[in-house]
C-alpha positions as CSV (number, residue, x, y, z in Angstrom):
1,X,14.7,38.3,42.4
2,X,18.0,39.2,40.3
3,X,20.0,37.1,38.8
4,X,23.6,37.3,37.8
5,X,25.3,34.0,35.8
6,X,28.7,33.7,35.6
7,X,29.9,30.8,33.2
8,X,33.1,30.3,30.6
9,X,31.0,28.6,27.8
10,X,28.0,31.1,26.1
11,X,26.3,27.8,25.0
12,X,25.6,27.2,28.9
13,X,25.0,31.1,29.7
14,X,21.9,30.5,27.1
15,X,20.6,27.9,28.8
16,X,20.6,28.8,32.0
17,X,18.9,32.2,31.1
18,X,16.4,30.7,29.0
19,X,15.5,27.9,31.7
20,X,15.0,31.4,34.4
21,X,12.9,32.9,31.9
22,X,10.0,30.7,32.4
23,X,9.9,32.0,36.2
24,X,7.6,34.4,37.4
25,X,9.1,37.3,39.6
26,X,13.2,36.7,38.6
27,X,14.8,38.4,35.8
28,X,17.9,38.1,34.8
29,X,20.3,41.0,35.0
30,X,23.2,40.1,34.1
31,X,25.4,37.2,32.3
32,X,29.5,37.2,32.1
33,X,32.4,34.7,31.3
34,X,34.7,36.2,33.8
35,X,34.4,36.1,37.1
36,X,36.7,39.9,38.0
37,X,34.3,41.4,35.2
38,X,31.1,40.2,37.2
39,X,32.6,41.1,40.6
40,X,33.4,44.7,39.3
41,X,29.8,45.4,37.8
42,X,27.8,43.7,41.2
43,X,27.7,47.0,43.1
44,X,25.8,48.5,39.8
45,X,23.8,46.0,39.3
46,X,23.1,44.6,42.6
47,X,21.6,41.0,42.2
48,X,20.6,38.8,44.9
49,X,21.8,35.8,43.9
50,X,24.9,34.2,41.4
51,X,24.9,31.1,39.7
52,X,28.6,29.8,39.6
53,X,30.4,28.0,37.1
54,X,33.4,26.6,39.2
55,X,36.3,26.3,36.7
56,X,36.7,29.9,35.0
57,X,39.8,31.7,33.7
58,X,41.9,33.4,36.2
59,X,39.5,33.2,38.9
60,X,37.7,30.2,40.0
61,X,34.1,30.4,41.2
62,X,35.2,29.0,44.6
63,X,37.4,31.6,45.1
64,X,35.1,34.7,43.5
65,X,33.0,33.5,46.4
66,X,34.8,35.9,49.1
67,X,35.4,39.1,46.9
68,X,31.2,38.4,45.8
69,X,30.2,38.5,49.1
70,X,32.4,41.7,49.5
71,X,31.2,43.4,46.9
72,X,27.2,42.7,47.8
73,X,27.3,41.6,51.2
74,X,24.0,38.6,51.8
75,X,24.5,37.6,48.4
76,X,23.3,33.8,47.6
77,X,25.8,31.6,45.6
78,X,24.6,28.9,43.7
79,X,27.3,26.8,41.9
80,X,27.1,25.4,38.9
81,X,29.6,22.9,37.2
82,X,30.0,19.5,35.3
83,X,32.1,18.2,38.6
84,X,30.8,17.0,42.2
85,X,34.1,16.6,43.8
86,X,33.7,20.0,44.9
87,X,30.2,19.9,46.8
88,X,32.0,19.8,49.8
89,X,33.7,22.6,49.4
90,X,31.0,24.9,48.1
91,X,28.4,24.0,51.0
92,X,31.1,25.0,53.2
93,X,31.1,28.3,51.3
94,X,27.4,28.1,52.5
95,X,26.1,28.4,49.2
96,X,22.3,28.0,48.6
97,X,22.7,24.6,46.0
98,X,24.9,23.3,43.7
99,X,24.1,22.1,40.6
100,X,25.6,19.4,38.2
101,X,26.0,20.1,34.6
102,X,23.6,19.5,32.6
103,X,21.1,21.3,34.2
104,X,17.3,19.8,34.4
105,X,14.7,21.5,35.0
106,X,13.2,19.8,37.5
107,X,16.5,20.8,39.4
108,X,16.5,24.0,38.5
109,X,12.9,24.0,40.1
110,X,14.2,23.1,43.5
111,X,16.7,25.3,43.3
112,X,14.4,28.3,42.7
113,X,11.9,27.1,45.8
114,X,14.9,26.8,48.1
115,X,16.1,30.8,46.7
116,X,12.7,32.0,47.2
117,X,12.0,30.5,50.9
118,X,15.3,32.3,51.8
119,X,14.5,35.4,50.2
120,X,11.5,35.3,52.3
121,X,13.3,34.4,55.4
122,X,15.6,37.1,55.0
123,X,12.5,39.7,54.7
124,X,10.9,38.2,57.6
125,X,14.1,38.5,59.8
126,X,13.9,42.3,58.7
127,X,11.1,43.0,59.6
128,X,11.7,40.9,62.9
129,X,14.0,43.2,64.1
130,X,12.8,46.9,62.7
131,X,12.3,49.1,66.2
132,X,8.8,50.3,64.9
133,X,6.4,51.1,62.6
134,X,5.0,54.4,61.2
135,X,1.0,53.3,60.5
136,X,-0.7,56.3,58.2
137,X,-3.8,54.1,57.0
138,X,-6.9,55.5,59.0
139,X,-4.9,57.2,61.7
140,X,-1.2,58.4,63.4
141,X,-0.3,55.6,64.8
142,X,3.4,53.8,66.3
143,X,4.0,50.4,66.9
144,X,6.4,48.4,68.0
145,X,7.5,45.0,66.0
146,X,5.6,43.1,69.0
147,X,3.3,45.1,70.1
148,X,-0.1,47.0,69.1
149,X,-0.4,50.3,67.5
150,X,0.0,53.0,69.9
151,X,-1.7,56.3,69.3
152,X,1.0,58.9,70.4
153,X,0.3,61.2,73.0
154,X,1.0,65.2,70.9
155,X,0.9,68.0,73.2
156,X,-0.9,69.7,70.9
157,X,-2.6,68.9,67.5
158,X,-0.6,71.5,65.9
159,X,2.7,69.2,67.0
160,X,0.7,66.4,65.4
161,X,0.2,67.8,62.5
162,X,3.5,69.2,62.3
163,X,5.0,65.5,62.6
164,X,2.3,64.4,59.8
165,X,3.8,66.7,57.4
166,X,7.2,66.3,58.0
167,X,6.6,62.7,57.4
168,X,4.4,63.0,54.2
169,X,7.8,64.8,53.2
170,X,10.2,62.6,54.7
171,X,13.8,62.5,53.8
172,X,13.0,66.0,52.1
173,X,13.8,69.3,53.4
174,X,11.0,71.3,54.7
175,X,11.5,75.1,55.1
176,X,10.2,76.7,58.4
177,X,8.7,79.6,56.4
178,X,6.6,77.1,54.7
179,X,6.1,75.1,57.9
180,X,4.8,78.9,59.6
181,X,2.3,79.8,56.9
182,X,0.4,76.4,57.0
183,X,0.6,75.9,61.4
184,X,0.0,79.6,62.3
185,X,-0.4,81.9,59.3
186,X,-2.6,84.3,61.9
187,X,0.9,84.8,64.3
188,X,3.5,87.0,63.5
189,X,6.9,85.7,62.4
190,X,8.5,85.8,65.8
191,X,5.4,84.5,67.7
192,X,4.9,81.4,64.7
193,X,8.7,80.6,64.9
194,X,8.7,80.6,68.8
195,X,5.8,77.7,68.3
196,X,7.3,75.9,65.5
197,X,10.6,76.1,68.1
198,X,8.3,74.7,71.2
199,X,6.6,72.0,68.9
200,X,9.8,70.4,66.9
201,X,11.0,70.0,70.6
202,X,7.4,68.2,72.1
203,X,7.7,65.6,68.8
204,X,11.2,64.7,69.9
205,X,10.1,64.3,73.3
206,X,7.6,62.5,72.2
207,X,9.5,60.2,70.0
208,X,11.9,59.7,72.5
209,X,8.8,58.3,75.3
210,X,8.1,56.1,72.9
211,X,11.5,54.3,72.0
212,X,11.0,55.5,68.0
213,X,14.3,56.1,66.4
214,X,12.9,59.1,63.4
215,X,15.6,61.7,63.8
216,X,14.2,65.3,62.9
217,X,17.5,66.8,61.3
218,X,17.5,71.1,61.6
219,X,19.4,72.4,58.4
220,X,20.5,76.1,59.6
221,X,21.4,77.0,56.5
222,X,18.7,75.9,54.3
223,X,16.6,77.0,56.7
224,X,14.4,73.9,57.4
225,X,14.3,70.2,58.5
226,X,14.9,66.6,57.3
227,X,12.9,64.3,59.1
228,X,15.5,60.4,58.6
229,X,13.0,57.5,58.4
230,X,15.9,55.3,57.0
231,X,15.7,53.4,60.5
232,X,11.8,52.8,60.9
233,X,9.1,51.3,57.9
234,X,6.1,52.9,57.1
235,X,2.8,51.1,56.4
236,X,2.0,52.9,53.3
237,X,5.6,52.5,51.8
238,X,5.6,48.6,52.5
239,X,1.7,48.4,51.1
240,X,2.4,50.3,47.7
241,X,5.9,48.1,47.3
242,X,3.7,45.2,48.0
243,X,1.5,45.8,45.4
244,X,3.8,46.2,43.1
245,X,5.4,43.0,43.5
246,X,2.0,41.1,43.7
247,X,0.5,42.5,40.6
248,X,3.8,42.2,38.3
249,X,4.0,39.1,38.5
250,X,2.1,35.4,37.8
251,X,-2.0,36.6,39.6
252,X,-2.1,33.0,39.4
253,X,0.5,32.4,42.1
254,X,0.4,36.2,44.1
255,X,-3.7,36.4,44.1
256,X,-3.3,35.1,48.0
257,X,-0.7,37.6,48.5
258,X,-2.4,40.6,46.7
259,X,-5.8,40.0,49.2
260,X,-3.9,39.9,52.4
261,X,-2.7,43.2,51.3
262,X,-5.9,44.9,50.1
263,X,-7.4,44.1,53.5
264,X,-4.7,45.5,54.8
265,X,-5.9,49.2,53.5
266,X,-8.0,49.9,57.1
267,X,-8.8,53.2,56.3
268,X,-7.6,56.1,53.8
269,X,-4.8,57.8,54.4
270,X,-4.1,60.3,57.8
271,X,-8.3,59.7,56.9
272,X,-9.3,60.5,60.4
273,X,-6.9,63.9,61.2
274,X,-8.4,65.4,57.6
275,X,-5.2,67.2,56.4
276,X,-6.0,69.4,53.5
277,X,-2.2,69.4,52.3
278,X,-2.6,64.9,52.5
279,X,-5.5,64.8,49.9
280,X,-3.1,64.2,47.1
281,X,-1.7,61.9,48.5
282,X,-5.2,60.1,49.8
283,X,-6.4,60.2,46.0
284,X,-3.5,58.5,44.9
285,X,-3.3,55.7,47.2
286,X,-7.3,55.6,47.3
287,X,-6.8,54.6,43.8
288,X,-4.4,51.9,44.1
289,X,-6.4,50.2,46.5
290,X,-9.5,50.3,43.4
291,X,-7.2,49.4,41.1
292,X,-6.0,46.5,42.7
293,X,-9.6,45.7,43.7
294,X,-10.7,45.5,40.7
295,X,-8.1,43.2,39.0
296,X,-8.7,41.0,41.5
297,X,-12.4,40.8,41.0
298,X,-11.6,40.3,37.4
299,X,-9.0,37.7,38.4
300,X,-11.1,35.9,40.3
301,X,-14.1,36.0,37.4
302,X,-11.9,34.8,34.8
303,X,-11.1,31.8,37.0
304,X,-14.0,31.0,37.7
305,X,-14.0,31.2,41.5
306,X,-17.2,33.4,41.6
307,X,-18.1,33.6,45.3
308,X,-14.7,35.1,45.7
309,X,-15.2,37.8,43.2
310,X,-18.6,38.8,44.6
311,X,-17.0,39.3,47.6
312,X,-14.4,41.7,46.1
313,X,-17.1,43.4,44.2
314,X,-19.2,44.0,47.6
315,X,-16.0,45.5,49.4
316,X,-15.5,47.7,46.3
317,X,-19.2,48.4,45.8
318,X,-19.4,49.3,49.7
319,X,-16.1,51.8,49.1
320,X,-17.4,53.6,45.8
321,X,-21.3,53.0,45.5
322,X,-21.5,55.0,42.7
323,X,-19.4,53.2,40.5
324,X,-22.0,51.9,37.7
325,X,-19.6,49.3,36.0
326,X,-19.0,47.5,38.9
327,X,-22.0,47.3,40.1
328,X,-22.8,45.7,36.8
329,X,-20.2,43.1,37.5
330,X,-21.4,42.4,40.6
331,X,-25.4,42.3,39.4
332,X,-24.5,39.8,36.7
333,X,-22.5,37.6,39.1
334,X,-25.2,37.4,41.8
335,X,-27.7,36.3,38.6
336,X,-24.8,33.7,37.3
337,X,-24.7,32.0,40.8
338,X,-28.1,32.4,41.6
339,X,-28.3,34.8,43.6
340,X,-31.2,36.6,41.7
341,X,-33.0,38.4,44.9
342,X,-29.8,39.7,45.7
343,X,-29.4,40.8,41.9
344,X,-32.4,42.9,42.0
345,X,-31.7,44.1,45.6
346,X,-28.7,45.5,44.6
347,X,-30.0,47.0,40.8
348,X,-32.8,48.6,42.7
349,X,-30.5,50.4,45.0
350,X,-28.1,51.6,42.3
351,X,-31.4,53.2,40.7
352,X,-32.6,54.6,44.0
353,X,-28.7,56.0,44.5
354,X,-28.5,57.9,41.2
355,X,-32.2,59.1,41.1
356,X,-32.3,60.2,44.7
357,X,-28.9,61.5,44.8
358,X,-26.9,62.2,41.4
359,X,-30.5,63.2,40.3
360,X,-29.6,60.8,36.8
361,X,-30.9,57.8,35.8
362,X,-29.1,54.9,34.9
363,X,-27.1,53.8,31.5
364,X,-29.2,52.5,29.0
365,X,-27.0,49.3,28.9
366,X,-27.7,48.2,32.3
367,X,-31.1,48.9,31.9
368,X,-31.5,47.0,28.9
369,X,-29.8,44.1,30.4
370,X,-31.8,44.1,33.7
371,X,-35.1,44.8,32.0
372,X,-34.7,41.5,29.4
373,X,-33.8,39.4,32.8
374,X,-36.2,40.8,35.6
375,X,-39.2,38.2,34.8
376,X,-36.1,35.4,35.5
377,X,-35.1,37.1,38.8
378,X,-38.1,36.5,41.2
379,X,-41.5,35.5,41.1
380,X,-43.8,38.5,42.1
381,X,-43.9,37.7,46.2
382,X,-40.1,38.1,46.3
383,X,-40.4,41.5,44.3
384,X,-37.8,43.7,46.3
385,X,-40.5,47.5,46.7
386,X,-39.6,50.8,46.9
387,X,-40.4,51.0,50.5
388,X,-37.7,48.4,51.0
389,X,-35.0,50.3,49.1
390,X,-35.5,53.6,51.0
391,X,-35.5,51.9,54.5
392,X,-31.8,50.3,54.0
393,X,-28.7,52.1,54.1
394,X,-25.9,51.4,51.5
């Protein structure tokens, strides 16, 4: 959340910015004496909320409020001033709070909480009334903000994949000639170009049966399309901006957050159409999701709550078997909650796994490690065998 202050006297700009800083996810990006300079730079900087002294030179805060809301329309005010005659006034401005000079932080704290549940509001409501969905985890999918996924009925695959590409590259021109050479590289020009014609116009029909607003845009002279997804959200866009909010700030506070999302990954990306040309692309957001994983795990660890890491280790484990370190992790947290069966279970599957398959052995540290605990694990009758091993499935 940005922050812009706005206050005559630098002794209170200080304070106010250093009271923010101790909040996770809000940053401060801007602090002015005059209310015209702040108005002029909102557009650049583009905050979400101002905190409002009332009484400033030449322009009060009250009546800033109007040309604020101009200049960044869904802006929330929060006023800030050593008077309370003017409460009134300012909640009839709808602003979000104001606040009495001098600030406590206590205050400061509700004010935040009441910012933040707005902020949330306001995201909810957008979501609430976006048309559709694009879904790209797993598979091709539409849906509708109350609905199901849908799995749209192509005429061809070729027109499915066609629409898959032009939305890998959406708001980017794509020229037909490299559109022809991937779709139907064994037609001639005209015969390609009569199909590429045929399929643009079967994904707008299709689009249209559907009630999905994604315009496909033709550029005559660049030779190419545009296909506009300003209108509609996209799974993949929402997840990775997700993320990113989750893991920058306090883990402490988003850890609840950041798991609703990783459980959200159903599936690799366009992972059931196997698009060469999306691999890329897979990789990439393949290795969010175990990087993501993973500082959860460690999260979790470091806190203590054990059972919960073990659980994040297992969904990793289950996605990348052959990673040796986290199978470590997860090994030494089965033999810390004791969970030692399972401990060896799992050891004697990684050794199977890399014997059998990679055709290596194991690193010297794990075995070291397991070796100077395998007479704690299990007496000899709950010795995991070989026969065991090779009758499960990872």
């Amino acid at each position: 959340m940005k922050i812009m202050l706005v206050d005559d006297e630098v002794l209170v700009l200080n304070q106010i910015q250093r009271m923010l800083s101790g909040y996770s996810g809000i940053s401060v990006v801007g602090s002015f004496q005059n209310a015209r300079e702040a108005i002029a730079r909102m557009p650049e900087l583009q905050p979400d909320v101002i905190f409002f002294d009332i009484h400033l030179p030449e322009l009060s805060g009250i009546d800033a409020v109007e040309l604020a809301q101009e200049a960044c329309p869904g802006i929330d005010i929060v006023f800030v001033t050593a008077y309370n005659e003017y409460a009134i006034q300012a909640f009839e401005l709808n602003a979000v709070d104001y606040l009495l000079k001098p600030l406590h932080q206590a205050r400061l704290d509700h004010t935040i909480k009441r910012l933040m549940q707005r902020r949330l509001h306001k995201q909810e409501d957008i979501w609430s009334t976006a048309p559709s969905r694009v879904l790209c985890f797993r598979s091709l999918r539409f849906q509708h903000s109350s609905g199901s996924p849908e799995i749209p009925k192509w005429r061809t695959t070729k027109t499915q994949e066609l629409f898959a590409y032009l939305l890998h590259h959406r708001g980017n021109i794509v020229l037909k000639e490299t559109l022809l050479e991937l779709l139907w590289p064994e037609l001639d020009v005209k015969q390609a170009t009569s199909q590429l014609y045929t399929s643009i116009y079967h994904i707008r029909q299709c689009l249209k049966q559907m009630g999905i607003d994604i315009p496909i845009r033709n550029l005559t002279i660049q030779e190419g399309y545009v296909l506009d997804t300003s209108c509609i959200r996209i799974d993949v866009d929402e997840w990775e901006n997700g993320l990113r909010q989750a893991s920058g700030g306090n883990l402490a506070n988003n850890h609840s957050e950041l798991l609703r999302l990783l459980e959200l990954y159903e599936g690799d990306y366009f992972q059931e159409h196997g698009y060469g040309w999306a691999e890329t692309e897979r990789e990439r957001l393949r290795k969010l999701w175990y990087q993501h994983s993973r500082l959860l795990a460690r999260f979790y660890k470091k806190a203590g709550v054990l059972e919960e890491a073990i659980a994040m280790y297992e969904r990793i484990q289950n996605a990348d078997p052959y990673n040796e370190d986290d199978a470590f992790a997860l090994i030494k947290l089965y033999t810390a909650t004791g969970r030692r069966k399972e401990a060896e279970r799992h050891y004697r599957k990684l050794d199977h796994l890399f014997s059998n398959e990679l055709r290596i052995g194991l690193t010297n540290k794990l075995v070291d490690w397991f070796e100077s605990i395998e007479n704690e694990i299990a007496p000899d009758a709950m010795r995991v065998t070989k026969e065991d091993i090779e009758a499960e499935t990872w």
